[in-house]
NUDO-778668 format. One record per residue (C-alpha): residue in one letter; x, y, z. Coordinates in Angstrom, 2 decimals. Example, Ala and Ser with C-alpha at 12.3 -4.5 7.8 and 13.67 -1.06 7.14 Angstrom:
<mifis>
MIFI  residu       c1       c2       c3
MIFI       A    12.30    -4.50     7.80
MIFI       S    13.67    -1.06     7.14
</mifis>
This chain:
<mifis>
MIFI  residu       c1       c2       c3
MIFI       X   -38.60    26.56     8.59
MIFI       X   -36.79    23.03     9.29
MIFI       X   -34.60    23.01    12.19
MIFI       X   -31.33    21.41    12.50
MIFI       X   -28.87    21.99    15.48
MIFI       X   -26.22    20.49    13.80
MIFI       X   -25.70    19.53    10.03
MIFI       X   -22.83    17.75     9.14
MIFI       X   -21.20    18.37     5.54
MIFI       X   -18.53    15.93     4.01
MIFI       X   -16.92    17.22     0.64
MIFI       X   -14.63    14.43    -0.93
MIFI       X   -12.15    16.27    -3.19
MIFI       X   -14.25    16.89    -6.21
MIFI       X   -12.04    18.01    -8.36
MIFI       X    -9.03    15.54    -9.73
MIFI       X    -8.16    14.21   -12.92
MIFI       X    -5.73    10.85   -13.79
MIFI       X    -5.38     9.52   -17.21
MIFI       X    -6.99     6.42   -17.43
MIFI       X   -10.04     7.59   -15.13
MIFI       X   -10.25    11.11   -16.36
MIFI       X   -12.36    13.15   -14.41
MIFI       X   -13.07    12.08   -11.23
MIFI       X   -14.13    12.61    -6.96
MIFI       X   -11.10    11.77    -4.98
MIFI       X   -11.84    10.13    -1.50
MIFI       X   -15.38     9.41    -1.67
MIFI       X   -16.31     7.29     2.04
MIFI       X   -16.72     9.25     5.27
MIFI       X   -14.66     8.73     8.19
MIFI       X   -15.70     6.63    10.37
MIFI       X   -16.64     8.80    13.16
MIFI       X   -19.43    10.68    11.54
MIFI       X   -22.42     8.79    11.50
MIFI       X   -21.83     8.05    15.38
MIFI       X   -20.87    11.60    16.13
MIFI       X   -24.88    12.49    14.16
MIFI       X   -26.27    10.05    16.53
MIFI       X   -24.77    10.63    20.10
MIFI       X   -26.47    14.18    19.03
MIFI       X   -29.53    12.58    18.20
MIFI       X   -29.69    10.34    20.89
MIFI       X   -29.25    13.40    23.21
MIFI       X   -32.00    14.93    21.86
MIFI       X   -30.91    17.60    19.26
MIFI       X   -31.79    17.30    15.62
MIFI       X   -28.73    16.33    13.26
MIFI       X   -28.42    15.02     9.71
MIFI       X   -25.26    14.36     7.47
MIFI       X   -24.92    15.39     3.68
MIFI       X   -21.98    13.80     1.52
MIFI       X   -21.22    15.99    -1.51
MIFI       X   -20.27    13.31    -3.66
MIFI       X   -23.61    11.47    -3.55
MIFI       X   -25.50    14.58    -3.66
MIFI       X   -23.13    14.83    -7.04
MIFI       X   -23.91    11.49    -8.57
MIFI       X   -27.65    11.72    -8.07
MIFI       X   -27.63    15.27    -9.26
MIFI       X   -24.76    17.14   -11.17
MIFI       X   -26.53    20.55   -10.29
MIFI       X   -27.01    20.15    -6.84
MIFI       X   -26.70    23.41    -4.37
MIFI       X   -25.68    23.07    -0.78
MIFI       X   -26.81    26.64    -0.72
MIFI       X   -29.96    25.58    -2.05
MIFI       X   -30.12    23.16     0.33
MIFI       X   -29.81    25.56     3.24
MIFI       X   -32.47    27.89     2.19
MIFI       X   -35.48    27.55     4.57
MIFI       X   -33.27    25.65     7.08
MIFI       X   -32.11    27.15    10.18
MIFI       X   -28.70    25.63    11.55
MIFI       X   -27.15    26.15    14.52
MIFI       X   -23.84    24.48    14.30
MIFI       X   -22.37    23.01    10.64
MIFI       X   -19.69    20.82    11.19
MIFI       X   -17.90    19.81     7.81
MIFI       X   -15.17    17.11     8.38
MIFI       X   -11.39    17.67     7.13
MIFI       X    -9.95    14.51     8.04
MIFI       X    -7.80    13.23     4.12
MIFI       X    -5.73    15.58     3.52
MIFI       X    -6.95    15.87    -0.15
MIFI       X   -10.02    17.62     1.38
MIFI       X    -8.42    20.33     2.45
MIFI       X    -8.94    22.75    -0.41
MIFI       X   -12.63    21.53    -1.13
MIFI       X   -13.44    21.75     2.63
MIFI       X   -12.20    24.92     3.55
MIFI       X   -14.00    26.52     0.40
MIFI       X   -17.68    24.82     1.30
MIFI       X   -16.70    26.47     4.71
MIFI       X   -16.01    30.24     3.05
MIFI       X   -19.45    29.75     0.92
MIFI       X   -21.38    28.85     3.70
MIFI       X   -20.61    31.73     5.76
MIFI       X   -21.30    34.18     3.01
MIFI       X   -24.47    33.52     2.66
MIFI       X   -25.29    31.52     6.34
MIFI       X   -23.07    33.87     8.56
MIFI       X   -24.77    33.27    12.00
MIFI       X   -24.34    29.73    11.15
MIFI       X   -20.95    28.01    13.92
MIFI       X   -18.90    26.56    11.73
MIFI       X   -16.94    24.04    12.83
MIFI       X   -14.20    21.58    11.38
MIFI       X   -12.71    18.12    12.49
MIFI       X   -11.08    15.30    11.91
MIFI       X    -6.67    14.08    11.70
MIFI       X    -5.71    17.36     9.56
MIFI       X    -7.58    20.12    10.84
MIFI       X    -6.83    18.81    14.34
MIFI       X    -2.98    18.49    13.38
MIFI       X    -3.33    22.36    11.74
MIFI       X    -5.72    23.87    13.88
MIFI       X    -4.05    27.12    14.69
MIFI       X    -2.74    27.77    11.42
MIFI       X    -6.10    27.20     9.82
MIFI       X    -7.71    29.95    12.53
MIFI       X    -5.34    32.06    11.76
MIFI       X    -5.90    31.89     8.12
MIFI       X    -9.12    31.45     7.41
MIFI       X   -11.34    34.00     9.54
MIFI       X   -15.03    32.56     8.50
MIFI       X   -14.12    29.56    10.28
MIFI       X   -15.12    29.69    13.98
MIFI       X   -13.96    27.00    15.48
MIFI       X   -11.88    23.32    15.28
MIFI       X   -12.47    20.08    17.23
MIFI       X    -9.15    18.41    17.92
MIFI       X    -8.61    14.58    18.04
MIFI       X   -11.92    12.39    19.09
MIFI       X   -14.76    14.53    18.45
MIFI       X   -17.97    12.62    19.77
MIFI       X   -18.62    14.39    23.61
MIFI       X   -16.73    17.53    22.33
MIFI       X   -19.47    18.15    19.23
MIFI       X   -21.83    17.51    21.82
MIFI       X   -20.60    20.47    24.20
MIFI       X   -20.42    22.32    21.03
MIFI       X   -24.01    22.19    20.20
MIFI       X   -25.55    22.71    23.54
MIFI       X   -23.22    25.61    24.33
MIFI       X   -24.07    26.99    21.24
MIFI       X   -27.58    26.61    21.49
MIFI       X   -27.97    27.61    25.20
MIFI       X   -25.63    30.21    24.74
MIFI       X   -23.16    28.43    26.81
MIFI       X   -19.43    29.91    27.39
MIFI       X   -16.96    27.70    24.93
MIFI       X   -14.60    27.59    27.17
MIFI       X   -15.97    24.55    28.67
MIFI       X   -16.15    22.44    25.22
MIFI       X   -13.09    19.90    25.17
MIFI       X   -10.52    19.14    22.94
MIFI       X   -11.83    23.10    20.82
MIFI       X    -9.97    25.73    19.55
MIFI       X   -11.93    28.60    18.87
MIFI       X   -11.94    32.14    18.36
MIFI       X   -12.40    34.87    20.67
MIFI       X   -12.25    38.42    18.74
MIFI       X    -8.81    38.46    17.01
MIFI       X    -7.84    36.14    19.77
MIFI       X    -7.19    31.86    19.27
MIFI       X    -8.00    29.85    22.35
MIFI       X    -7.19    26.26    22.49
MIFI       X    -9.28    24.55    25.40
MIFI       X    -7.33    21.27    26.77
MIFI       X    -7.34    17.99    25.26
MIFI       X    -9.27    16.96    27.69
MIFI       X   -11.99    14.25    25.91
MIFI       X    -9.75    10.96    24.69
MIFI       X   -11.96     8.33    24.03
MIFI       X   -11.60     5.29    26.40
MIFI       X   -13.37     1.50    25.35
MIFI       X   -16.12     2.57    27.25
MIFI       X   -16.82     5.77    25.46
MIFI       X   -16.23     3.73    21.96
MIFI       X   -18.69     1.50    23.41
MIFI       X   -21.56     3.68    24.05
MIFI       X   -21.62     4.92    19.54
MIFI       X   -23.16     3.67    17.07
MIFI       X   -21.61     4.19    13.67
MIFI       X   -24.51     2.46    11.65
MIFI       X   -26.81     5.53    12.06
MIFI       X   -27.07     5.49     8.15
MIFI       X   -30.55     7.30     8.71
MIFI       X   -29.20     9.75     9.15
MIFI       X   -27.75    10.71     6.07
MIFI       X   -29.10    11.62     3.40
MIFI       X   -29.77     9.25     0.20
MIFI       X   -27.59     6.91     2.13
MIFI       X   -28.54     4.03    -0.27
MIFI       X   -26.48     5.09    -2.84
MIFI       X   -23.84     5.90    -0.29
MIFI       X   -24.18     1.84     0.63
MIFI       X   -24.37     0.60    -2.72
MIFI       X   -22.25     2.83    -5.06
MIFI       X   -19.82     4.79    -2.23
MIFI       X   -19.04     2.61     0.55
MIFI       X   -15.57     1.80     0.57
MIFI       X   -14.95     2.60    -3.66
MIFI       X   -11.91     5.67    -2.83
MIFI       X   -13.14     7.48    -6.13
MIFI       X   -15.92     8.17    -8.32
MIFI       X   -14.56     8.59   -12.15
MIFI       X   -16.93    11.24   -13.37
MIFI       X   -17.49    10.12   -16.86
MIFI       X   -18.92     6.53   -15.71
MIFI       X   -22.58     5.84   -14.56
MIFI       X   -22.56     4.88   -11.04
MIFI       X   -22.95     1.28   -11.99
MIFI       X   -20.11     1.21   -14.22
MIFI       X   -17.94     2.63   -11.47
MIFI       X   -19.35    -0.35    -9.22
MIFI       X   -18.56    -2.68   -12.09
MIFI       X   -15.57    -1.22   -13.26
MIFI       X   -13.68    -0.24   -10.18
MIFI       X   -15.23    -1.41    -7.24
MIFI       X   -15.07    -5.32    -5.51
MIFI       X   -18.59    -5.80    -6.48
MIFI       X   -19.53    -6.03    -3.24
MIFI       X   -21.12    -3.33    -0.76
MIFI       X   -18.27    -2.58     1.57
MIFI       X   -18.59    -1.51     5.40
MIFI       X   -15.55     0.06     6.95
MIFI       X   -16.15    -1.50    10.43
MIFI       X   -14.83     0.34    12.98
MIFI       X   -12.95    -1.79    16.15
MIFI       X   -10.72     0.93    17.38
MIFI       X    -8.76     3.30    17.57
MIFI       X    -4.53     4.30    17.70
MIFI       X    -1.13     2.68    16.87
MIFI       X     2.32     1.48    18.89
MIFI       X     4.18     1.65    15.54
MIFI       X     5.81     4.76    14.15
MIFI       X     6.77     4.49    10.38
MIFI       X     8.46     6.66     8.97
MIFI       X     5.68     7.78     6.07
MIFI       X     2.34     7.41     8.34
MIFI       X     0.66    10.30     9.83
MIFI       X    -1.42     8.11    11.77
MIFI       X     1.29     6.35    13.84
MIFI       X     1.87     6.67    17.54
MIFI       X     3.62    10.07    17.74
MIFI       X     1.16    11.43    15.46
MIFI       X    -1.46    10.19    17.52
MIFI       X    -0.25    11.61    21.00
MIFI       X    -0.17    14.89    19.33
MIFI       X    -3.61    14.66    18.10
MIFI       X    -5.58    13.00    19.83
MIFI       X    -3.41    12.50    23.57
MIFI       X    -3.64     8.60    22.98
MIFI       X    -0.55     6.80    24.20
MIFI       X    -2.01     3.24    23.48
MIFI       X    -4.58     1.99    21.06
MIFI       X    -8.15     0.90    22.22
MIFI       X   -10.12    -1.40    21.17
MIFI       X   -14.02    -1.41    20.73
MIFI       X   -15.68    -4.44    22.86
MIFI       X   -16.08    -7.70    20.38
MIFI       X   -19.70    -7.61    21.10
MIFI       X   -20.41    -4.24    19.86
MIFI       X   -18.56    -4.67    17.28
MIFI       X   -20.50    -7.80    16.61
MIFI       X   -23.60    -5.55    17.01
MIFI       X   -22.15    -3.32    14.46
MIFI       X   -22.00    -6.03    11.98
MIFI       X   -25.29    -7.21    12.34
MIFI       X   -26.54    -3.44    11.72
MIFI       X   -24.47    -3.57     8.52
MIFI       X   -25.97    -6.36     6.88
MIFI       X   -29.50    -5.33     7.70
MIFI       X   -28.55    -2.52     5.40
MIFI       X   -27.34    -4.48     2.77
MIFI       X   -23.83    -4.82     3.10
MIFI       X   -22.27    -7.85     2.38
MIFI       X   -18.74    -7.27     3.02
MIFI       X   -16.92    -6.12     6.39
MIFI       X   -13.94    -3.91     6.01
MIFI       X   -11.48    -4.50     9.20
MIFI       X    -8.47    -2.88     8.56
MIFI       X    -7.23    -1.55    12.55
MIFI       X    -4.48    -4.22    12.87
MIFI       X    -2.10    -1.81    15.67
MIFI       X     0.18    -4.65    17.17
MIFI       X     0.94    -8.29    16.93
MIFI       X    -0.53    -8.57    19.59
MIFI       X    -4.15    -7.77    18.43
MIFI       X    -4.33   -11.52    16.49
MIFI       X    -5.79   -12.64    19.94
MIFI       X    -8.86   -10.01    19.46
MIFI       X    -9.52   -10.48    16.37
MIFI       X    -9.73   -14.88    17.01
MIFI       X   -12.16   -13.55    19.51
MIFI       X   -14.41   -12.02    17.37
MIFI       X   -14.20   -14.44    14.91
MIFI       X   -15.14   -17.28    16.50
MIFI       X   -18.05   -14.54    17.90
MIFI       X   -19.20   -13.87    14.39
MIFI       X   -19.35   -17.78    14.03
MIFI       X   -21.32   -18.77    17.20
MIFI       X   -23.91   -16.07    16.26
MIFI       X   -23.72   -17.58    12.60
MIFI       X   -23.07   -14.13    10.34
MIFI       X   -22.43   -15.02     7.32
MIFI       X   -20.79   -11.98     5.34
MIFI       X   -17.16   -11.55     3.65
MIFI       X   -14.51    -9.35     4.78
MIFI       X   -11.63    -7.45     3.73
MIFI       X    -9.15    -7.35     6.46
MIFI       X    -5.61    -5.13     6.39
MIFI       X    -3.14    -6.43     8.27
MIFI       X    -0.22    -3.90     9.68
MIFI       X     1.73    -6.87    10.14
MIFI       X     2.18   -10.27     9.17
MIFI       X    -0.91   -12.71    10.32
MIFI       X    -0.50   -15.67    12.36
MIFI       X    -1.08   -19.27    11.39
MIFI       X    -4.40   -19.10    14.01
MIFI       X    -5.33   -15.68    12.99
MIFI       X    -5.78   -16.90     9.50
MIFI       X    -7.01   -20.65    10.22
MIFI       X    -9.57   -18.58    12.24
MIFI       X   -10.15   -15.84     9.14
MIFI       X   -10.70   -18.81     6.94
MIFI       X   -13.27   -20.49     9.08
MIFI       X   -15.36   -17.70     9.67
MIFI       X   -15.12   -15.94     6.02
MIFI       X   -14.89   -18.94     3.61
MIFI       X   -16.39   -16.77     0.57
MIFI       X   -14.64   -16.01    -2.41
MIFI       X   -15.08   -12.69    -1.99
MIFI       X   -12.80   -12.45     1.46
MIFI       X    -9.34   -11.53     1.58
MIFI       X    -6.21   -10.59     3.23
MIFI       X    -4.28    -7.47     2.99
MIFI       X    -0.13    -7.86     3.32
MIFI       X     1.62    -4.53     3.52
MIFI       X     5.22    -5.17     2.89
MIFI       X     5.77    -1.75     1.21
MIFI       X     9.59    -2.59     0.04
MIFI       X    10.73    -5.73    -1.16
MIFI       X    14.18    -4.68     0.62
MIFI       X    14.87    -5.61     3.87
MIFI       X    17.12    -2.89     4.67
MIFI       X    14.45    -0.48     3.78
MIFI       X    11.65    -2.14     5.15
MIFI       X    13.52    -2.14     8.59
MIFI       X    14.18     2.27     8.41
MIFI       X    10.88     3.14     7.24
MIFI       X     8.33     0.29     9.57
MIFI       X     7.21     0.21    12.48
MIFI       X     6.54    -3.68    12.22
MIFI       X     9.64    -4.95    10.36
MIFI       X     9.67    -8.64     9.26
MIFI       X    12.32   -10.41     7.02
MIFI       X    11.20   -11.54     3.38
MIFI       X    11.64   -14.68     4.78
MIFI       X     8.83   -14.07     6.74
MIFI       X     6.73   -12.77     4.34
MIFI       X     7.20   -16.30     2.38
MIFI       X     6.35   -18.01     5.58
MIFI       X     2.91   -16.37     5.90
MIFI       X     2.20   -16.54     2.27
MIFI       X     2.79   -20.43     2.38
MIFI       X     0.30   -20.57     4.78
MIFI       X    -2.78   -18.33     3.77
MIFI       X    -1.56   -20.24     0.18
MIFI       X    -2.23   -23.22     2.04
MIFI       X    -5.64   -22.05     3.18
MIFI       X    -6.35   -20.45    -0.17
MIFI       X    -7.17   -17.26     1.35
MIFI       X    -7.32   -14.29    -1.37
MIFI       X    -4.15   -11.99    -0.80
MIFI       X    -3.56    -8.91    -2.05
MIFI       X     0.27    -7.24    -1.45
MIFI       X     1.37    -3.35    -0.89
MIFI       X     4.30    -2.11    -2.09
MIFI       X     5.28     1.69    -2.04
MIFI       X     8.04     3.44    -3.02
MIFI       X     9.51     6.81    -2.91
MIFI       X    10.58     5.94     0.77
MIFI       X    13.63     7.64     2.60
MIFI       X    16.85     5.97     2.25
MIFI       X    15.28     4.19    -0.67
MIFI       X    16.97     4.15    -4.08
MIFI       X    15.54     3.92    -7.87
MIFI       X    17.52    -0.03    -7.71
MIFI       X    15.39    -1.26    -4.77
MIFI       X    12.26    -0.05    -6.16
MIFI       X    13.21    -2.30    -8.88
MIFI       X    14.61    -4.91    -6.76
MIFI       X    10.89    -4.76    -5.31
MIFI       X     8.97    -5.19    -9.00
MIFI       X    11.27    -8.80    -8.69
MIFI       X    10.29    -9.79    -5.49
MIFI       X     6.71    -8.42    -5.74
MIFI       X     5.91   -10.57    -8.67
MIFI       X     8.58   -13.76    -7.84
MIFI       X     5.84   -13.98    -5.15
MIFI       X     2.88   -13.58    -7.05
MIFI       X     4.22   -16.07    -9.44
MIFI       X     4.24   -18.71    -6.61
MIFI       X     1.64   -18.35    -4.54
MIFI       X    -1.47   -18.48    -6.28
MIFI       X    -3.57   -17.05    -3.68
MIFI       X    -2.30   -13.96    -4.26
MIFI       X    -4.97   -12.19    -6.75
MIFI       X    -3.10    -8.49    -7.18
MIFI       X    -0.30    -6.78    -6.36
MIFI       X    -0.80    -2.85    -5.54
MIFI       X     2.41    -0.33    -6.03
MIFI       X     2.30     3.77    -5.89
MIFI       X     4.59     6.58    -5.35
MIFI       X     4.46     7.41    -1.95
MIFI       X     3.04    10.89    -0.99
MIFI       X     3.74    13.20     2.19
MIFI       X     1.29    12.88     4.73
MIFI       X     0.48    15.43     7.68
MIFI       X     1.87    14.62    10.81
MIFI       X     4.14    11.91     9.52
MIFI       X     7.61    11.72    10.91
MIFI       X     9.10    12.73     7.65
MIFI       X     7.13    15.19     7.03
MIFI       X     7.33    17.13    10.73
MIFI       X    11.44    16.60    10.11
MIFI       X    12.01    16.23     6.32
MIFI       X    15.91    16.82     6.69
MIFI       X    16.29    14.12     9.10
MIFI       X    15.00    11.54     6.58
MIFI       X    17.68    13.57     4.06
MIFI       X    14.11    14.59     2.26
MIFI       X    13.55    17.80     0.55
MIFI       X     9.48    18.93     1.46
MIFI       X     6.97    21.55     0.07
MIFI       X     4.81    20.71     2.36
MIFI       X     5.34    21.91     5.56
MIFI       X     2.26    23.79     6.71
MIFI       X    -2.08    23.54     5.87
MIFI       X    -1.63    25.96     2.95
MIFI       X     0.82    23.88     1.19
MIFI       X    -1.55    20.89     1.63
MIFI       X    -4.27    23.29     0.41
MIFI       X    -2.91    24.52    -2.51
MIFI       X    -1.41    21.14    -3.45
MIFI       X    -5.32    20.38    -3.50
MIFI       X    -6.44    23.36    -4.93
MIFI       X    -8.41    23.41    -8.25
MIFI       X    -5.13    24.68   -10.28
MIFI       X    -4.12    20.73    -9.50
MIFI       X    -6.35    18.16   -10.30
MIFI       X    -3.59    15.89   -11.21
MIFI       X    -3.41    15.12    -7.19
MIFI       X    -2.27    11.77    -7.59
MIFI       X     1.18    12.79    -9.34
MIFI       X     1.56    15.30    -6.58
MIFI       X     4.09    14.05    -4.05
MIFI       X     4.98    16.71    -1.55
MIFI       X     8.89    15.61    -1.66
MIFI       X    11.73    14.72    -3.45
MIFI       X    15.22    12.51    -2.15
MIFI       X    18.51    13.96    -4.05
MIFI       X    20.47    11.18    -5.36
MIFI       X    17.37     8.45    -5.61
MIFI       X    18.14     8.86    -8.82
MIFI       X    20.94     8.51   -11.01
MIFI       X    20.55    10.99   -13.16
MIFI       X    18.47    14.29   -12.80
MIFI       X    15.59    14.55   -10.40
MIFI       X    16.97    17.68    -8.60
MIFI       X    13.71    19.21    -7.74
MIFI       X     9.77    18.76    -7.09
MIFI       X     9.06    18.47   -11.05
MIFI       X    11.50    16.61   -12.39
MIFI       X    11.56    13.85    -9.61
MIFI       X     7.27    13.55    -9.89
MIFI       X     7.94    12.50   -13.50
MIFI       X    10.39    10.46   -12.98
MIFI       X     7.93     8.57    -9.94
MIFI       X     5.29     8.84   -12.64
MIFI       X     7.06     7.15   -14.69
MIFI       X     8.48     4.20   -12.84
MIFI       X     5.03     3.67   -11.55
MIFI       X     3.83     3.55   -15.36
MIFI       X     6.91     1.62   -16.74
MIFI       X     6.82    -1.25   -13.72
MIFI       X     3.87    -1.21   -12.01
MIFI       X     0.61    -0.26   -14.17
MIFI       X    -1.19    -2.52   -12.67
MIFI       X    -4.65    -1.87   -13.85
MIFI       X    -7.06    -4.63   -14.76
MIFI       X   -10.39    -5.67   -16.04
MIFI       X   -11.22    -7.11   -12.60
MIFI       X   -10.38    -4.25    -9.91
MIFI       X    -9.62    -7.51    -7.46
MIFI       X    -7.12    -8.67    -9.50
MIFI       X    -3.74    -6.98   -11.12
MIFI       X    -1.78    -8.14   -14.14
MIFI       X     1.43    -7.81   -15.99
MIFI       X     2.38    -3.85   -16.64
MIFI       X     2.31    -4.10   -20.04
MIFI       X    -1.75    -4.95   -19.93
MIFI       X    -1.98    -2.18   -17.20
MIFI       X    -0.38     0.02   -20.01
MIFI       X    -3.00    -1.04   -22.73
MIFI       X    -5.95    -0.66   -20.35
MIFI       X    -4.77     2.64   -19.20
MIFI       X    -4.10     3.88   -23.17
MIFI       X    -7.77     2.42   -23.64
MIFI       X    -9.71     4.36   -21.11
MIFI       X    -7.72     7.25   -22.10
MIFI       X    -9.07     7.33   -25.80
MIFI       X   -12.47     6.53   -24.47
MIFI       X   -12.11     9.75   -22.50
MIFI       X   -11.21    11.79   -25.41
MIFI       X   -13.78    10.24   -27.26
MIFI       X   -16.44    11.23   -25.35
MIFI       X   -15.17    14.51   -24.74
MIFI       X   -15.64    15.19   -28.66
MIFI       X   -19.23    13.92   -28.67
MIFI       X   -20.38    16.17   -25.93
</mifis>
């Protein structure tokens, strides 16, 4: 019998449906943590593997984590609940586990269960325990005290259960630069079939069910193998919509202040990555300003040491005229790009809902000069934002493609409905932000996930009174409505999933793949 102290399990949401995609796995790449949290345990000396759902799915439609299990004795399975559109999917691997596997720990982790850790003990009775905030020392308490038989008590940053008692041990493990420093998070080893994790997963956000894997890569992906490099950790900013901002990480995780990863692990990181065939780095851990100067650093790093890779990189605010002179020098390729996140084309609304607010005029500036440059832009809007109405979301389809109209470096322009996050500002205080909310605790996010909704995407969480000018009184009617703004203004789908076009070829692509769907549906 094979022997693992502790098996990791990631379930994407498996089950979600959207018209021109039909059938398809919502949030497909792991969080980042995972592979280094498999390999501190490894490198400590206790066996550890990861399985990914989704791959297991695309290489094989009928395969059995139970199955899987059978002749393999596990101490500890951890199974990650980090998006919150895993939440229905991950709490139901966790019940069918522990039917069948019942002296099996099971453990969860990651930004939701951490933010609903109580509530989900209280709830859900087959699952023992919950890791709160950074989980890479505390998962290692975990499995020794399990496996020596150690009191839990002592495991960091846990809340457990005691008999029909919930403990919550301090937050006492917050990862510091030198703790970052000291993971790996290329231990790709140690998952399973993590080739076609590299090559058909990576970064893509879905999997549409009714495509091979290599249409998906041609179809929706950047046609590149995408790494999601990891450089650090927290946020200064609080918007308004994030769950990740710097409330929301004080509560979770007791970090004040982001940190940063050392450049030259990170470079180390990067040189691991390519070695396993990926040819684009994903950077997308801008916190401040202020972090231009690191990110020059490691640039002109990657340089000296002669890497030669493209890279996706998001920027929370706007980049400097160094920052991208330095970008451009280090990540020439045609397959690099920059990521501008204005989310309204309003100032007004831009300044209430950001925690980095810059002027239009602004925005313009930096355009002119990655323009200049010729670096590849893409540009974020959102809407569906608190003291938003349905005439600045329009005011925002002008500005969003005045500028794309201009500047030629910009390839797409992205725009969705905004949905509730946990842990968000708006979401903690929905009547502050003059927002009605249905979801206000883990079972609303679970049942907004739940199998009786695979239409996820049209799911919101919210609706404003008055955004509208007519109608939109409650959760239904103002979804449509969002629905159909998004569809009427900014169906942006296109034949190249790096580039975005006018709505109206968004609308015949989308009518396309929809018939295509129904087609195949009547030949099987």
């Amino acid at each position: 019998m094979q022997k693992i102290d502790c098996l990791f399990i990631n379930t994407p949401k498996m089950n979600s449906y959207y018209r021109p995609l039909g059938d398809f796995i919502l949030d497909t790449y792991m969080p980042m943590g995972l592979l280094a949290m498999a390999g501190s345990l490894t490198k400590k000396g206790f066996s550890s593997k990861i399985i990914h759902l989704g791959v297991e799915w695309i290489l094989n439609h009928d395969f059995s984590i139970l199955n899987y299990l059978k002749g393999r004795k596990v101490k500890v399975i951890a199974i990650p609940l980090h998006w919150h559109h895993q939440s229905y999917d991950s709490i139901e691997l966790a019940r069918k586990i522990k039917k069948v596997y019942s002296k099996a720990y099971i453990v969860l982790g990651g930004y939701t269960a951490s933010y609903f850790d109580e509530e989900i003990l209280r709830r859900f009775e087959f699952i023992d325990g919950i890791i709160r905030g950074d989980g890479e020392k505390p998962i290692l308490s975990l499995v020794r005290a399990i496996i020596k038989k150690r009191a839990l008590s002592r495991v960091p940053n846990l809340t457990w259960r005691k008999g029909s008692k919930i403990l919550k041990n301090k937050l006492s493990y917050i990862a510091t630069q030198e703790d970052l420093d000291e993971l790996s998070f290329t231990n790709f080893k140690l998952l399973k079939n993590y080739q076609t994790y590299i090559r058909y997963v990576g970064f893509l956000p879905f999997f549409a069910k009714n495509f091979s894997k290599e249409a998906n890569y041609l179809m929706f992906s950047y046609r590149s193998p995408t790494f999601p490099l990891f450089t650090g950790r927290g946020c200064l900013a609080n918007c308004t919509y994030c769950g990740g901002g710097r409330e929301a990480q004080e509560y979770i995780n007791g970090r004040g202040e982001p940190v940063f990863r050392s450049q030259e692990k990170v470079l180390e990181s990067i040189k691991e990555a390519k070695e396993y065939g990926y040819e684009t780095v994903l950077m997308d851990f801008h916190p401040s300003p202020q972090s231009d100067d690191y990110y020059i650093k490691l640039f002109q790093m990657i340089r000296k040491e002669r890497i030669y890779m493209e890279c996706l990189f998001g920027c929370f605010s706007l980049p400097s005229k160094e920052f991208a002179e330095e970008f451009h020098k280090t990540f020439p390729g045609r397959r690099s790009a920059i990521w501008l996140s204005p989310e309204s084309g309003v100032e007004m609304v831009r300044k209430k809902i950001r925690g980095f607010f810059y002027t239009n005029g602004q925005i313009m500036e930096a355009l002119e000069n990655l323009n200049r440059l010729y670096i590849i832009t893409e540009l974020y809007f959102t809407f569906g934002f608190p003291f938003e109405k349905e005439e600045d979301v329009l005011k925002t389809k002008r500005f969003a493609f005045y500028l794309k109209k201009r500047f030629k470096s910009i390839w797409a322009i992205r725009a969705y409905p905004l949905e509730m996050e946990p842990a968000s500002p708006w979401q903690r205080d929905p009547e502050k932000f003059g927002v009605v909310s249905n979801r206000k605790s883990f079972i609303d996010f679970y049942k907004a996930n739940s199998q009786e909704n695979p239409e996820v995407l049209n799911s919101l969480g919210y609706y404003i009174p008055g955004f509208f000018k007519k109608g939109a009184s409650n959760f239904e009617t103002f979804e449509k409505k969002m629905q159909e703004l998004k569809c009427r203004h900014f169906c942006l789908i296109h034949p190249n999933a790096r580039k975005s076009g006018p709505p109206w070829l968004g609308r015949l692509m989308c009518r396309g793949m929809s018939l295509y769907q129904k087609l195949r549906r009547k030949k099987t």
